[in-house]
Structures are given as C-alpha cells and as structure tokens.
C-alpha positions as CSV (number, residue, x, y, z in Angstrom):
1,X,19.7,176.3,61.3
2,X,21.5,179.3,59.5
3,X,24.8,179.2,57.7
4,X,27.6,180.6,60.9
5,X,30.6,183.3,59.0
6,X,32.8,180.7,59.2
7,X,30.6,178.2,57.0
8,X,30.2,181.1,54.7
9,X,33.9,181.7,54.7
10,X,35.1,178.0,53.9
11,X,32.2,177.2,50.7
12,X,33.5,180.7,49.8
13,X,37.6,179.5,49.9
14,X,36.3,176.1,48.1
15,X,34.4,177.8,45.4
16,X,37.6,179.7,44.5
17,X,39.1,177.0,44.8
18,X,37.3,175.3,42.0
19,X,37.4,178.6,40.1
20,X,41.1,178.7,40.0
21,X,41.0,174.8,38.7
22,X,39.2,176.2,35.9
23,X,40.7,178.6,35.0
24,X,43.9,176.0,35.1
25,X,42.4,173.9,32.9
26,X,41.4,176.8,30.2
27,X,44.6,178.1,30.4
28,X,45.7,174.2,29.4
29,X,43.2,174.2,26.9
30,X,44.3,177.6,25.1
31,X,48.0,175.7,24.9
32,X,46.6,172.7,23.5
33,X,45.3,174.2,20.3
34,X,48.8,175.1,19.7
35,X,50.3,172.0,20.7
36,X,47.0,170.5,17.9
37,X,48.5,172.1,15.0
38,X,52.2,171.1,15.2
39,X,51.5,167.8,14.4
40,X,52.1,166.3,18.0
41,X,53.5,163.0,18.6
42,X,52.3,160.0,19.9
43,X,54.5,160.5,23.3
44,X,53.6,163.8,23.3
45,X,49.5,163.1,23.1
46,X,50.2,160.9,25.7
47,X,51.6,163.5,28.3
48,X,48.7,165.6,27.0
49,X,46.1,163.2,27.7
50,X,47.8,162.3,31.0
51,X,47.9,166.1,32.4
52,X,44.3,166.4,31.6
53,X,43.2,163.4,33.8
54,X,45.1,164.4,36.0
55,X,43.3,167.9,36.2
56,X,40.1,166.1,35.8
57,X,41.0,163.9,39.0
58,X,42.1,167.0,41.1
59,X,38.4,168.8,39.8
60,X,36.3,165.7,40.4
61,X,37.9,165.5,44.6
62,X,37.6,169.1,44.8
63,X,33.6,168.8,43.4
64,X,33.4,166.0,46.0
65,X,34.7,168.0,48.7
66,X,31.9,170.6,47.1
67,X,29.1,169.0,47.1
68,X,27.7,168.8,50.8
69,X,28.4,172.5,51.2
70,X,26.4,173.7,47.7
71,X,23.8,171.3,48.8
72,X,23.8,173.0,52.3
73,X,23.6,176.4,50.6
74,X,20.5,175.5,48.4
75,X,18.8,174.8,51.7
76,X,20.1,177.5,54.1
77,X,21.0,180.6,51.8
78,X,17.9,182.4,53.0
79,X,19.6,182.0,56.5
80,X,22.8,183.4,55.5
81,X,24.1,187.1,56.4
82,X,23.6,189.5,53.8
83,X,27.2,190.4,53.0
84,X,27.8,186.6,53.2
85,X,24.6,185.6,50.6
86,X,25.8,188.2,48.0
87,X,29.6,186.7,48.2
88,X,28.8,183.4,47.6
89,X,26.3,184.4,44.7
90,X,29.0,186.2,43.1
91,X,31.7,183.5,43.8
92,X,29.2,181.1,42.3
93,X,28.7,183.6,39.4
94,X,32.7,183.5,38.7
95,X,33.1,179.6,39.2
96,X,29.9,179.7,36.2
97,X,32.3,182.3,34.2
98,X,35.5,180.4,34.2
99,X,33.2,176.9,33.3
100,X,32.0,178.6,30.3
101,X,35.3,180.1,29.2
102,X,36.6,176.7,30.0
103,X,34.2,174.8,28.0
104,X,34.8,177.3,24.7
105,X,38.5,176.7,24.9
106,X,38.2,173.1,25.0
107,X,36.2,172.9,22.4
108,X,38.4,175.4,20.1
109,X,41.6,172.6,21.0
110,X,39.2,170.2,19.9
111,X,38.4,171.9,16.6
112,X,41.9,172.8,15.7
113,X,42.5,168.7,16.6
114,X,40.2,167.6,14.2
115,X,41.3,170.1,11.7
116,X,44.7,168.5,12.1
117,X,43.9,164.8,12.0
118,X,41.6,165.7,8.7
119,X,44.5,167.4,7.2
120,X,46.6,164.8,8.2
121,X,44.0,162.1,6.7
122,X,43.6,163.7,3.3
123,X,47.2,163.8,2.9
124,X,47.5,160.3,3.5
125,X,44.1,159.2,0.8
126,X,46.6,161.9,-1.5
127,X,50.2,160.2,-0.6
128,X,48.2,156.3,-1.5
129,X,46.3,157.6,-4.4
130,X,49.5,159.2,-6.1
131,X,51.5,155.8,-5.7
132,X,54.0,157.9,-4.2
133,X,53.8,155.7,-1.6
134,X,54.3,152.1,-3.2
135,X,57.3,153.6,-5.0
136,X,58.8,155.1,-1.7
137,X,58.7,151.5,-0.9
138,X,59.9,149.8,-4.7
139,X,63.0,148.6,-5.8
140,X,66.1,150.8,-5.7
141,X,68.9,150.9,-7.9
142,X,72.2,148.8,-6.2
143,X,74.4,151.6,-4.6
144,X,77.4,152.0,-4.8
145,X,80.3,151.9,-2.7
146,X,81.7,154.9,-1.4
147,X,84.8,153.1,0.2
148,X,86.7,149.8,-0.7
149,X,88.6,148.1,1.7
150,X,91.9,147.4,0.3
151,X,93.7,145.6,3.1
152,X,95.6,142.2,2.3
C-alpha cells in the first residue's frame, strides 16, 4: 500500500512540527547559560526546571503523535512519490539538525551550571576555612541607641 500526498503532506507538517519544538527548546537552552551564571535563585531554578518539563511534555505528545507515521514511512518510503520521498528525507534531515544543535546547547547550560555551582562551592570551603563565617555569626559589641525616648 503506498503513502497517498496527503499522508506525505501531514508526517511532513508533524516533522516540522517537531523541528520547531527543537529549535524552542535550544533557543531555551542558549538563555539558560546566561540565566547559569547570575547566580539564580532558588524560585527562579524552579520556573526554569518547570518550563523545561513542560517543553519536554509538549515534545514527548508530539513524538507520540510521531511515531505510527515514522514507523509507516520506514515501511512504505519506497512507495512514496519522488518529490514526496526527498521532502520527507530532508525534513527528517532538519528535525536531526536542530536535535543536534539542541543537544550542544544543553549541554553548554549544563557546563556553565556546573561551573557556577563549583564556584559557588569553593567559595563556601573558602568563607568556612577563613572563620569568616563563625565570626559573621559571634558576639557583637552592645549598640547603641540612636534615639531616647524622653516622654514623662
């Protein structure tokens, strides 16, 4: 049974489909290394972590909704039009393209991340060691009063 135009036409719209929520999610990525080195806090890792599962929940329908056509293409691409066949290869190409780009700009936000939270660590080993910190905490001289109440 061959693959109709209009078959053709709708794994094609998915497959961009999938390629723009991708390229989404790298975009994401590409802010998040910035977002890494300020420091972020906790609130604000929170939102983060909540936008990508929710890009990871939109990608994982959209890769169900996938599946039965790319399994339907494995076993009927010989069938397909010619014009059709090389579309889909190229759209397939792309959706491969914006994966990898994806995947390097995740793991660059995860670099800068754990350059951050190292930083952050030996900072911390540097603030204890000092005993800066114990005497943050130590006994202070009694202040003084700025203002006296003198009413009777």
């Amino acid at each position: 049974m061959s693959l109709t135009d209009l078959e053709v036409a709708t794994f094609l719209d998915l497959l961009a489909q999938q390629r723009r929520q991708y390229e989404r999610m790298r975009e994401n990525a590409l802010g998040d290394a910035e977002f890494f080195r300020t420091m972020p806090q906790p609130h604000e890792l929170a939102a983060l972590l909540d936008r990508k599962r929710l890009a990871m929940e939109d990608l994982s329908a959209l890769e169900a909704l996938l599946a039965p056509w790319a399994r339907r293409w494995v076993e009927h691409r010989g069938d397909a039009a010619a014009g059709g066949a090389q579309a889909v290869e190229e759209a397939l190409g792309a959706v491969q393209e914006a994966l990898k780009s994806l995947i390097a700009a995740e793991d660059a936000a995860n670099k800068v991340a754990e350059e951050t939270m190292l930083g952050a660590r030996r900072r911390l080993r540097a603030l204890a060691s000092s005993g800066q910190a114990a005497r943050a905490y130590g006994a202070r001289a009694p202040s003084q009063a700025h203002f006296v109440d003198e009413r009777p």
